[in-house]
C-alpha positions in Angstrom: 14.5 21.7 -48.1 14.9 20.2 -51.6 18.6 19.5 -51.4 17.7 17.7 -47.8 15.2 15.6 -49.4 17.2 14.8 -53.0 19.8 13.8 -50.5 17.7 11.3 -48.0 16.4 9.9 -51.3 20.0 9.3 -52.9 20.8 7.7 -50.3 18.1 5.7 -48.6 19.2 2.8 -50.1 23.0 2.7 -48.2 21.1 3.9 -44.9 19.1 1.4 -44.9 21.3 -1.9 -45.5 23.7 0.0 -42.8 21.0 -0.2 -40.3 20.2 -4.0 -41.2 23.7 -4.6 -40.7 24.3 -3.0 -37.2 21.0 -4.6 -36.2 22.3 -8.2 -36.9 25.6 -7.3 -35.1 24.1 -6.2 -31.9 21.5 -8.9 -32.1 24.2 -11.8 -32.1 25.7 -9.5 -29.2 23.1 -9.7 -27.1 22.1 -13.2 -28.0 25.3 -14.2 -26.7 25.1 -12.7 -23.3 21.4 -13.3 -22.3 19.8 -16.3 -22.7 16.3 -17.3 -23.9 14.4 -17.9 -20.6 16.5 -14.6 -19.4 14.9 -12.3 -22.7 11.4 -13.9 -22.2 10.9 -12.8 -19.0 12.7 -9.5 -19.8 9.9 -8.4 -22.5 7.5 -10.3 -20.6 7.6 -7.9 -17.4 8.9 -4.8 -20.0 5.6 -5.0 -22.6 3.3 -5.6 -19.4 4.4 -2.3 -17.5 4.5 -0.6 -20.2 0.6 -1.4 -21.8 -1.0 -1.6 -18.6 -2.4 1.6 -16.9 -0.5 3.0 -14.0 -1.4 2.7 -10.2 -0.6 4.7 -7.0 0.1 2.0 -4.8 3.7 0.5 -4.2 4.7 -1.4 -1.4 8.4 -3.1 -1.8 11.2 -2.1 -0.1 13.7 -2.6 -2.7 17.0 -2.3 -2.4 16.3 -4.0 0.9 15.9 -7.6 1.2 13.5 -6.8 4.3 9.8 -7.7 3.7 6.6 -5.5 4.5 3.4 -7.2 6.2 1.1 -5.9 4.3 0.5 -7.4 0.9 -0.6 -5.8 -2.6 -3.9 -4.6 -3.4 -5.8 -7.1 -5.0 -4.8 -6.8 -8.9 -1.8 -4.4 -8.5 1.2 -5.5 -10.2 4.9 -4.6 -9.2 7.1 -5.0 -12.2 10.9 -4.9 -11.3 14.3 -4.5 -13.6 17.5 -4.1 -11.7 21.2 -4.8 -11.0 23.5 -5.7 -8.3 27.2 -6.2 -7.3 28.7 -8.4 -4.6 32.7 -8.3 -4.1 34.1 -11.9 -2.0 30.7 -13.0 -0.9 31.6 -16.9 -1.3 29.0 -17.9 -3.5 26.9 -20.3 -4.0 26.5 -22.3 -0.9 28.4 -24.9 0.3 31.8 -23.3 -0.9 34.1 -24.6 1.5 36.0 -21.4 3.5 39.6 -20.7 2.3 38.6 -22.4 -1.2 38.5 -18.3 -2.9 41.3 -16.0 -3.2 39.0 -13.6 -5.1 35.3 -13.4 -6.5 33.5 -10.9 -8.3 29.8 -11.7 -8.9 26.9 -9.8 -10.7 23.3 -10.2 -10.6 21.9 -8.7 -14.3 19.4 -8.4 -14.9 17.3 -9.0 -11.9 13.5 -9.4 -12.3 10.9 -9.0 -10.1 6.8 -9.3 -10.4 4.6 -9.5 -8.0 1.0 -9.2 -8.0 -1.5 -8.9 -5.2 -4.5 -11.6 -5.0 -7.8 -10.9 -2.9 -6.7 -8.2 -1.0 -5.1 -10.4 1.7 -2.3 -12.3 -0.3 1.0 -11.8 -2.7 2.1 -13.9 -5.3 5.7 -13.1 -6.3 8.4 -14.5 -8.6 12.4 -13.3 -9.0 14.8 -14.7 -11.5 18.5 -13.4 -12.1 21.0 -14.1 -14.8 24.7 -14.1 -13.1 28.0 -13.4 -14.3 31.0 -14.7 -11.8 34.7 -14.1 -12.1 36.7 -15.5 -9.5 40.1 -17.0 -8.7 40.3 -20.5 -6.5 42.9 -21.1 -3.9 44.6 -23.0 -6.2 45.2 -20.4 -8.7 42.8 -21.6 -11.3 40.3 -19.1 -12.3 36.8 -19.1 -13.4 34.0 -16.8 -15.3 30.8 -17.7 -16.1 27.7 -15.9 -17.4 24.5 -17.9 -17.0 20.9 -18.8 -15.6 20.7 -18.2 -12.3 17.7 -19.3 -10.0 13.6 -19.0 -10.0 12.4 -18.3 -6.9 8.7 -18.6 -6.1 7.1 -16.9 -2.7 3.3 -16.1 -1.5 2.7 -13.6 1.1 -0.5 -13.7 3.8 -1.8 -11.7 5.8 -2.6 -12.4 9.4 -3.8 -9.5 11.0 -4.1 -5.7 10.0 -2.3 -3.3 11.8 -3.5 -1.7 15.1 -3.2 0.9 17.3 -0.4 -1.2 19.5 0.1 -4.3 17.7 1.9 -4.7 14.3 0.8 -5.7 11.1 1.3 -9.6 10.5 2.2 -11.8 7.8 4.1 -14.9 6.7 5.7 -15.6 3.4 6.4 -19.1 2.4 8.1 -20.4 -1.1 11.0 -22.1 -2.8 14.0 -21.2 -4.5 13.9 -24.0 -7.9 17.5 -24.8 -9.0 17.9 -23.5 -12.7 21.3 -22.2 -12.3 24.0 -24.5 -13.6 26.0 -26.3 -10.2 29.0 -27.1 -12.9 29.7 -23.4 -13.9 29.2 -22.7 -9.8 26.0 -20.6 -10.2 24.2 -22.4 -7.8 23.6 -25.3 -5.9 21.6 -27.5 -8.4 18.9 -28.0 -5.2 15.9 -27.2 -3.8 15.7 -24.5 -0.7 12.7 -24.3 1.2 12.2 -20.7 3.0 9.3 -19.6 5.9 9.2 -16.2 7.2 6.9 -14.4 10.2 7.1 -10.7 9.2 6.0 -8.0 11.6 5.4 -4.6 10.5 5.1 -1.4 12.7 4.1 2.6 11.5 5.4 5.1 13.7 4.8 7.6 11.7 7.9 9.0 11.1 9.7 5.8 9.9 8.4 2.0 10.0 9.8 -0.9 11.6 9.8 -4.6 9.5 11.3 -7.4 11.3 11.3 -11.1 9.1 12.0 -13.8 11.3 12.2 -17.8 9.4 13.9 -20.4 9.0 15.6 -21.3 5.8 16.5 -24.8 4.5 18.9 -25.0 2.1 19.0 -28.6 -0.4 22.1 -30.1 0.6 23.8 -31.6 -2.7 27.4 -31.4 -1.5 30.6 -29.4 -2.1 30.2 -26.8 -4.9 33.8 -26.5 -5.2 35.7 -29.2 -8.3 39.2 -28.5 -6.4 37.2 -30.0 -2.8 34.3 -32.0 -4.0 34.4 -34.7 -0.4 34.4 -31.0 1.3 30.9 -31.8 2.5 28.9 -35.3 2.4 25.9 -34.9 0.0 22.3 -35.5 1.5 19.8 -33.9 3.5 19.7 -29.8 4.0 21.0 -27.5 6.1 18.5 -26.0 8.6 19.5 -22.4 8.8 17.6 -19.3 10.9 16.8 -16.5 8.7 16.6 -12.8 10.2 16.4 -9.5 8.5 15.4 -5.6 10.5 14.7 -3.1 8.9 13.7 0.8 9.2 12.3 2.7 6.2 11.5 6.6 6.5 8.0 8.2 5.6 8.6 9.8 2.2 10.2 13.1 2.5 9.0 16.2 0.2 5.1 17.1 -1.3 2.7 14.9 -1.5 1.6 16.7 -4.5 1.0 15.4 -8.0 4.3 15.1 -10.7 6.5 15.6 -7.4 9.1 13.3 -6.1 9.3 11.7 -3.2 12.0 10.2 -1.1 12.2 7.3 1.4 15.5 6.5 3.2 16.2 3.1 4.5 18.8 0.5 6.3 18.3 -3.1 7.0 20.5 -5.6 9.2 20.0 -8.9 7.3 21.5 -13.1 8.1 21.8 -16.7 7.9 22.5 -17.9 11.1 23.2 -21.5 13.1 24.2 -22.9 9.2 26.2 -26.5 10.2 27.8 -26.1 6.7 29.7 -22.7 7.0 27.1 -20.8 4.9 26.0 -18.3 7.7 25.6 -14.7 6.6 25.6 -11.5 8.0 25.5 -7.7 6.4 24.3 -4.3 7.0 22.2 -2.6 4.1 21.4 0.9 3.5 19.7 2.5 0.5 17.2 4.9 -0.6 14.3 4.7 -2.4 12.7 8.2 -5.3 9.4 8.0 -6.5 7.4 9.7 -9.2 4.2 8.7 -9.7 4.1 4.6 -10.7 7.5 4.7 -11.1 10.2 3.8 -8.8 13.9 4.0 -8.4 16.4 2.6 -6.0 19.2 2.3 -4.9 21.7 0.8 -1.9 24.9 -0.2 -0.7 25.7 -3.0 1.8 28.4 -4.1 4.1 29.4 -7.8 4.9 29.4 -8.2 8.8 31.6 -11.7 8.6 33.8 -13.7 6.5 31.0 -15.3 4.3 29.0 -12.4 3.5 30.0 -9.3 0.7 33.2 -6.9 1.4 30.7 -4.7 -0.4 28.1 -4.9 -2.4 25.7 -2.3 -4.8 22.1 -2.4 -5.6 20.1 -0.7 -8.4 17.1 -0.5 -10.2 13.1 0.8 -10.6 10.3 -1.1 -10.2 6.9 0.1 -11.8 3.3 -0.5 -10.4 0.1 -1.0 -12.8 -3.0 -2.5 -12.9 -3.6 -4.4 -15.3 -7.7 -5.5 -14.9 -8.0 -1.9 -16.4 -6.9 -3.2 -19.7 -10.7 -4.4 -19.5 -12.3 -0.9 -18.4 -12.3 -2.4 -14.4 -11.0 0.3 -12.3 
Protein backbone atom coordinates (compact mmCIF):
# COMPACT_ATOMS: atom_id res chain seq x y z
CA UNK A 1 0.00 0.00 0.00
CA UNK A 2 2.88 2.50 0.52
CA UNK A 3 4.65 1.98 -2.76
CA UNK A 4 0.91 2.55 -4.40
CA UNK A 5 0.50 5.71 -2.58
CA UNK A 6 4.32 7.18 -3.00
CA UNK A 7 3.60 6.37 -6.57
CA UNK A 8 -0.04 8.33 -7.03
CA UNK A 9 1.74 11.14 -5.14
CA UNK A 10 4.90 11.20 -7.61
CA UNK A 11 2.89 11.42 -10.04
CA UNK A 12 -0.24 13.40 -9.53
CA UNK A 13 1.07 16.16 -11.01
CA UNK A 14 1.57 14.53 -14.84
CA UNK A 15 -1.96 12.79 -14.28
CA UNK A 16 -3.54 15.59 -13.79
CA UNK A 17 -2.34 18.04 -16.66
CA UNK A 18 -2.97 14.75 -18.89
CA UNK A 19 -6.54 14.73 -17.91
CA UNK A 20 -6.87 18.69 -18.46
CA UNK A 21 -5.56 18.08 -21.78
CA UNK A 22 -7.81 15.17 -23.05
CA UNK A 23 -10.71 17.23 -21.58
CA UNK A 24 -10.01 20.23 -23.86
CA UNK A 25 -9.58 17.92 -26.85
CA UNK A 26 -12.82 16.17 -26.57
CA UNK A 27 -14.51 19.38 -25.61
CA UNK A 28 -13.54 21.18 -28.96
CA UNK A 29 -14.72 17.68 -30.49
CA UNK A 30 -17.90 17.83 -29.39
CA UNK A 31 -18.30 21.48 -29.75
CA UNK A 32 -17.79 21.04 -33.20
CA UNK A 33 -20.45 18.52 -33.87
CA UNK A 34 -23.34 19.69 -31.66
CA UNK A 35 -24.45 22.96 -31.53
CA UNK A 36 -25.45 25.31 -28.64
CA UNK A 37 -29.31 25.14 -28.75
CA UNK A 38 -28.57 21.15 -29.57
CA UNK A 39 -26.38 20.77 -25.85
CA UNK A 40 -29.01 23.06 -24.02
CA UNK A 41 -31.68 20.99 -24.55
CA UNK A 42 -29.51 17.86 -24.23
CA UNK A 43 -28.60 18.69 -20.34
CA UNK A 44 -31.77 20.33 -20.02
CA UNK A 45 -33.96 17.05 -20.51
CA UNK A 46 -30.64 14.86 -19.09
CA UNK A 47 -30.28 16.88 -15.44
CA UNK A 48 -34.23 16.90 -15.21
CA UNK A 49 -34.67 12.96 -15.47
CA UNK A 50 -32.08 12.42 -13.72
CA UNK A 51 -33.05 14.80 -10.31
CA UNK A 52 -36.59 14.29 -10.52
CA UNK A 53 -38.16 11.16 -8.75
CA UNK A 54 -39.27 8.34 -10.89
CA UNK A 55 -43.03 7.51 -11.94
CA UNK A 56 -44.93 4.33 -13.09
CA UNK A 57 -46.75 5.75 -15.75
CA UNK A 58 -45.57 5.85 -19.54
CA UNK A 59 -47.65 6.17 -22.36
CA UNK A 60 -45.59 6.84 -25.82
CA UNK A 61 -45.31 4.58 -28.33
CA UNK A 62 -41.91 5.27 -29.42
CA UNK A 63 -40.28 3.89 -32.05
CA UNK A 64 -43.72 4.40 -33.70
CA UNK A 65 -44.81 7.63 -35.02
CA UNK A 66 -48.51 6.49 -34.12
CA UNK A 67 -50.12 8.55 -31.27
CA UNK A 68 -52.16 7.16 -28.19
CA UNK A 69 -55.59 8.95 -27.13
CA UNK A 70 -55.08 9.09 -23.88
CA UNK A 71 -52.79 11.90 -22.62
CA UNK A 72 -50.24 12.06 -19.45
CA UNK A 73 -51.16 12.20 -16.00
CA UNK A 74 -51.32 15.53 -14.96
CA UNK A 75 -47.55 16.39 -13.85
CA UNK A 76 -45.80 13.25 -15.38
CA UNK A 77 -42.93 14.05 -17.52
CA UNK A 78 -41.60 11.84 -20.48
CA UNK A 79 -38.06 12.69 -21.09
CA UNK A 80 -36.67 11.20 -24.49
CA UNK A 81 -32.90 10.70 -25.99
CA UNK A 82 -32.68 8.81 -29.21
CA UNK A 83 -31.38 8.15 -32.70
CA UNK A 84 -32.53 7.28 -36.10
CA UNK A 85 -31.39 6.34 -39.69
CA UNK A 86 -33.20 6.83 -43.04
CA UNK A 87 -31.45 5.41 -46.33
CA UNK A 88 -33.05 7.54 -49.89
CA UNK A 89 -35.95 9.00 -48.12
CA UNK A 90 -35.79 12.41 -50.41
CA UNK A 91 -35.53 14.84 -47.80
CA UNK A 92 -36.67 17.74 -46.95
CA UNK A 93 -39.73 18.45 -48.84
CA UNK A 94 -40.19 19.77 -51.97
CA UNK A 95 -37.04 17.87 -53.47
CA UNK A 96 -37.98 17.50 -56.87
CA UNK A 97 -38.08 13.44 -57.87
CA UNK A 98 -35.10 12.18 -59.90
CA UNK A 99 -32.98 15.25 -58.35
CA UNK A 100 -30.99 12.29 -55.79
CA UNK A 101 -28.82 9.55 -56.82
CA UNK A 102 -28.13 8.73 -53.14
CA UNK A 103 -28.87 10.12 -49.50
CA UNK A 104 -28.02 9.04 -46.24
CA UNK A 105 -29.64 11.06 -43.48
CA UNK A 106 -29.37 10.82 -39.56
CA UNK A 107 -31.47 12.11 -36.89
CA UNK A 108 -28.95 12.55 -33.50
CA UNK A 109 -29.76 13.23 -31.12
CA UNK A 110 -33.51 13.27 -31.05
CA UNK A 111 -35.21 14.81 -28.08
CA UNK A 112 -38.43 14.41 -26.74
CA UNK A 113 -40.45 15.94 -23.51
CA UNK A 114 -43.62 15.78 -22.92
CA UNK A 115 -45.52 16.56 -19.95
CA UNK A 116 -49.10 16.00 -18.94
CA UNK A 117 -51.34 19.17 -17.82
CA UNK A 118 -54.72 18.71 -15.84
CA UNK A 119 -55.24 15.29 -16.35
CA UNK A 120 -56.97 15.84 -19.80
CA UNK A 121 -54.16 17.40 -21.98
CA UNK A 122 -50.29 16.93 -23.33
CA UNK A 123 -47.91 19.44 -23.94
CA UNK A 124 -44.97 18.09 -26.02
CA UNK A 125 -41.86 19.43 -27.80
CA UNK A 126 -39.26 17.38 -30.25
CA UNK A 127 -36.09 18.80 -31.72
CA UNK A 128 -33.38 16.91 -33.87
CA UNK A 129 -29.88 17.77 -34.90
CA UNK A 130 -29.28 16.17 -38.62
CA UNK A 131 -26.45 14.99 -40.43
CA UNK A 132 -27.08 14.44 -44.41
CA UNK A 133 -24.77 12.96 -46.97
CA UNK A 134 -26.00 12.69 -50.25
CA UNK A 135 -25.12 12.76 -53.94
CA UNK A 136 -27.38 15.01 -56.60
CA UNK A 137 -28.28 13.91 -60.01
CA UNK A 138 -25.71 15.95 -61.14
CA UNK A 139 -22.97 14.36 -59.44
CA UNK A 140 -22.24 17.02 -56.97
CA UNK A 141 -22.43 15.91 -53.44
CA UNK A 142 -23.36 17.27 -50.18
CA UNK A 143 -22.97 16.73 -46.21
CA UNK A 144 -24.13 18.70 -43.68
CA UNK A 145 -24.42 18.43 -39.85
CA UNK A 146 -26.87 21.01 -38.36
CA UNK A 147 -30.07 22.25 -36.54
CA UNK A 148 -32.81 20.60 -37.49
CA UNK A 149 -36.54 21.53 -36.61
CA UNK A 150 -38.73 22.50 -33.22
CA UNK A 151 -41.76 21.04 -33.26
CA UNK A 152 -44.48 22.02 -30.86
CA UNK A 153 -47.92 19.81 -30.33
CA UNK A 154 -50.74 19.72 -27.51
CA UNK A 155 -52.81 16.75 -27.07
CA UNK A 156 -56.81 16.65 -25.78
CA UNK A 157 -58.86 14.58 -24.70
CA UNK A 158 -62.35 14.10 -25.98
CA UNK A 159 -63.77 11.29 -24.46
CA UNK A 160 -62.50 8.36 -22.16
CA UNK A 161 -62.61 5.02 -23.36
CA UNK A 162 -65.73 2.74 -23.14
CA UNK A 163 -66.91 -0.42 -23.21
CA UNK A 164 -67.64 -0.17 -27.27
CA UNK A 165 -66.31 3.09 -28.21
CA UNK A 166 -62.64 4.22 -28.33
CA UNK A 167 -60.77 6.56 -26.49
CA UNK A 168 -60.67 10.09 -28.31
CA UNK A 169 -58.36 12.83 -28.79
CA UNK A 170 -56.88 15.46 -31.18
CA UNK A 171 -53.47 16.79 -31.31
CA UNK A 172 -52.81 20.02 -32.91
CA UNK A 173 -49.21 22.05 -33.31
CA UNK A 174 -46.59 23.35 -35.62
CA UNK A 175 -43.38 22.29 -36.89
CA UNK A 176 -41.12 26.06 -36.54
CA UNK A 177 -38.38 26.19 -39.27
CA UNK A 178 -34.92 26.19 -37.40
CA UNK A 179 -33.23 23.99 -39.70
CA UNK A 180 -30.99 25.77 -42.30
CA UNK A 181 -33.10 25.54 -46.09
CA UNK A 182 -29.34 26.43 -47.69
CA UNK A 183 -27.54 23.25 -46.18
CA UNK A 184 -31.04 21.26 -47.27
CA UNK A 185 -32.12 20.47 -43.65
CA UNK A 186 -35.35 21.69 -43.99
CA UNK A 187 -37.71 23.78 -45.64
CA UNK A 188 -37.08 27.23 -43.90
CA UNK A 189 -41.29 27.23 -43.35
CA UNK A 190 -43.95 26.82 -41.20
CA UNK A 191 -46.20 23.37 -41.26
CA UNK A 192 -49.36 23.35 -39.63
CA UNK A 193 -50.44 19.67 -38.42
CA UNK A 194 -54.26 18.43 -36.95
CA UNK A 195 -54.79 14.91 -36.01
CA UNK A 196 -58.21 12.93 -34.66
CA UNK A 197 -56.62 9.94 -32.81
CA UNK A 198 -58.79 6.99 -31.82
CA UNK A 199 -57.60 4.46 -29.45
CA UNK A 200 -59.06 0.96 -28.80
CA UNK A 201 -57.88 -1.92 -25.75
CA UNK A 202 -58.63 -5.28 -26.70
CA UNK A 203 -56.83 -6.62 -24.24
CA UNK A 204 -54.50 -8.49 -25.80
CA UNK A 205 -53.06 -5.68 -28.07
CA UNK A 206 -54.43 -1.96 -28.75
CA UNK A 207 -55.48 -0.40 -31.79
CA UNK A 208 -54.41 3.67 -32.52
CA UNK A 209 -55.59 5.03 -35.62
CA UNK A 210 -54.37 9.17 -36.34
CA UNK A 211 -56.19 10.54 -38.93
CA UNK A 212 -55.26 14.71 -40.04
CA UNK A 213 -54.38 16.68 -42.31
CA UNK A 214 -50.98 18.21 -42.68
CA UNK A 215 -50.08 21.52 -44.32
CA UNK A 216 -46.80 21.86 -45.29
CA UNK A 217 -45.28 25.94 -45.76
CA UNK A 218 -44.72 26.06 -49.34
CA UNK A 219 -41.32 28.09 -49.87
CA UNK A 220 -40.31 26.48 -53.20
CA UNK A 221 -37.75 24.10 -54.56
CA UNK A 222 -35.23 22.85 -51.99
CA UNK A 223 -32.97 21.71 -54.50
CA UNK A 224 -29.83 24.68 -55.80
CA UNK A 225 -29.47 22.40 -59.16
CA UNK A 226 -33.70 22.95 -59.77
CA UNK A 227 -34.68 25.98 -57.81
CA UNK A 228 -38.00 27.01 -60.63
CA UNK A 229 -38.81 23.19 -59.79
CA UNK A 230 -41.78 24.36 -57.87
CA UNK A 231 -43.36 28.13 -57.72
CA UNK A 232 -42.98 29.46 -54.15
CA UNK A 233 -46.24 30.52 -52.18
CA UNK A 234 -48.95 29.01 -50.36
CA UNK A 235 -48.69 25.28 -48.79
CA UNK A 236 -49.34 22.05 -49.69
CA UNK A 237 -52.51 20.50 -48.14
CA UNK A 238 -51.59 16.94 -47.49
CA UNK A 239 -53.80 14.04 -45.53
CA UNK A 240 -51.98 12.52 -42.84
CA UNK A 241 -52.72 8.75 -41.70
CA UNK A 242 -50.84 6.48 -39.39
CA UNK A 243 -52.38 2.59 -37.81
CA UNK A 244 -51.02 1.14 -35.49
CA UNK A 245 -51.16 -2.11 -33.10
CA UNK A 246 -49.14 -2.31 -29.89
CA UNK A 247 -49.17 -5.68 -27.72
CA UNK A 248 -50.00 -5.78 -23.88
CA UNK A 249 -46.67 -6.15 -22.17
CA UNK A 250 -45.46 -9.64 -22.21
CA UNK A 251 -43.63 -11.21 -18.91
CA UNK A 252 -44.39 -10.40 -14.78
CA UNK A 253 -45.89 -7.66 -13.73
CA UNK A 254 -43.68 -7.79 -10.80
CA UNK A 255 -41.36 -5.24 -9.33
CA UNK A 256 -37.45 -4.97 -10.91
CA UNK A 257 -38.86 -7.19 -13.89
CA UNK A 258 -38.89 -6.40 -17.50
CA UNK A 259 -41.45 -6.08 -19.63
CA UNK A 260 -41.96 -6.26 -23.26
CA UNK A 261 -44.39 -4.68 -25.77
CA UNK A 262 -44.30 -5.54 -29.54
CA UNK A 263 -45.56 -3.22 -32.10
CA UNK A 264 -46.05 -2.24 -36.05
CA UNK A 265 -47.51 0.80 -37.51
CA UNK A 266 -48.56 1.65 -41.29
CA UNK A 267 -47.77 5.41 -41.47
CA UNK A 268 -48.35 8.40 -44.75
CA UNK A 269 -48.61 11.57 -46.48
CA UNK A 270 -51.09 11.36 -48.91
CA UNK A 271 -52.94 13.54 -51.92
CA UNK A 272 -49.45 15.93 -51.60
CA UNK A 273 -49.73 18.19 -55.19
CA UNK A 274 -45.98 18.67 -54.76
CA UNK A 275 -44.59 15.04 -54.91
CA UNK A 276 -43.96 14.90 -51.15
CA UNK A 277 -46.46 11.90 -50.42
CA UNK A 278 -45.14 9.24 -48.11
CA UNK A 279 -45.76 5.86 -47.29
CA UNK A 280 -43.88 3.07 -44.94
CA UNK A 281 -44.52 0.23 -42.75
CA UNK A 282 -42.94 0.34 -39.08
CA UNK A 283 -42.25 -2.32 -36.70
CA UNK A 284 -40.40 -2.17 -33.39
CA UNK A 285 -40.47 -3.13 -29.89
CA UNK A 286 -40.57 -1.53 -26.87
CA UNK A 287 -38.44 -3.16 -22.86
CA UNK A 288 -39.38 -1.59 -19.82
CA UNK A 289 -37.92 -1.56 -16.37
CA UNK A 290 -39.38 0.41 -14.00
CA UNK A 291 -39.30 4.45 -15.27
CA UNK A 292 -37.10 3.57 -17.77
CA UNK A 293 -37.69 2.71 -21.31
CA UNK A 294 -35.97 1.43 -24.30
CA UNK A 295 -36.87 1.05 -27.92
CA UNK A 296 -36.27 0.12 -30.73
CA UNK A 297 -37.65 -0.35 -34.66
CA UNK A 298 -37.08 -0.77 -38.21
CA UNK A 299 -39.20 0.58 -41.12
CA UNK A 300 -39.78 -0.04 -44.71
CA UNK A 301 -40.55 2.66 -47.42
CA UNK A 302 -43.87 1.57 -49.25
CA UNK A 303 -43.07 4.09 -52.44
CA UNK A 304 -40.54 6.02 -54.08
CA UNK A 305 -40.45 9.09 -51.64
CA UNK A 306 -40.34 7.36 -48.44
CA UNK A 307 -37.04 5.33 -46.67
CA UNK A 308 -35.52 2.03 -48.51
CA UNK A 309 -34.96 1.48 -44.83
CA UNK A 310 -34.81 3.11 -41.97
CA UNK A 311 -33.68 2.39 -37.91
CA UNK A 312 -34.88 3.73 -34.75
CA UNK A 313 -33.39 3.80 -31.17
CA UNK A 314 -33.54 5.15 -28.02
CA UNK A 315 -35.17 5.29 -24.07
CA UNK A 316 -37.32 7.55 -22.89
CA UNK A 317 -37.56 8.02 -18.94
CA UNK A 318 -40.81 9.13 -16.97
CA UNK A 319 -40.69 11.28 -13.60
CA UNK A 320 -42.52 13.57 -11.69
CA UNK A 321 -41.18 16.30 -11.07
CA UNK A 322 -43.95 18.27 -8.43
CA UNK A 323 -42.18 15.73 -6.00
CA UNK A 324 -39.19 17.79 -6.01
CA UNK A 325 -41.49 19.78 -3.58
CA UNK A 326 -42.74 16.76 -1.35
CA UNK A 327 -46.28 16.64 -3.63
CA UNK A 328 -46.89 13.10 -4.49
Amino acid sequence: MRGLHGKNASTRAPLLQLRLNLSQKAGMLISRCWSRRGWTFTLFVGLLAAWCPPATHGYTLLPLAVEAADPLPHGVVEAGLGTSYFKDMRFPAFTPPGTLDRQDLVAVPQLVFRIGAGGWAEIQANYEMLYLDETWSTGKTNHQYNSGDLRLFTKVRVMHEREWLPALSVRFGVKLPNAVRAERLGTDDTDFGADVIASKDFGFVSAHVNLGVLLIGNSGSTMPTFPNWYTPGGQDDTVHYDVGFVSAPLGKAEPGSVSVRLMGEFAGIGASHYNNDQAAMRLGLQAQRGPLKLYLGTSVGLITASEDVGFTAGFVYTFEPAKWFGDA
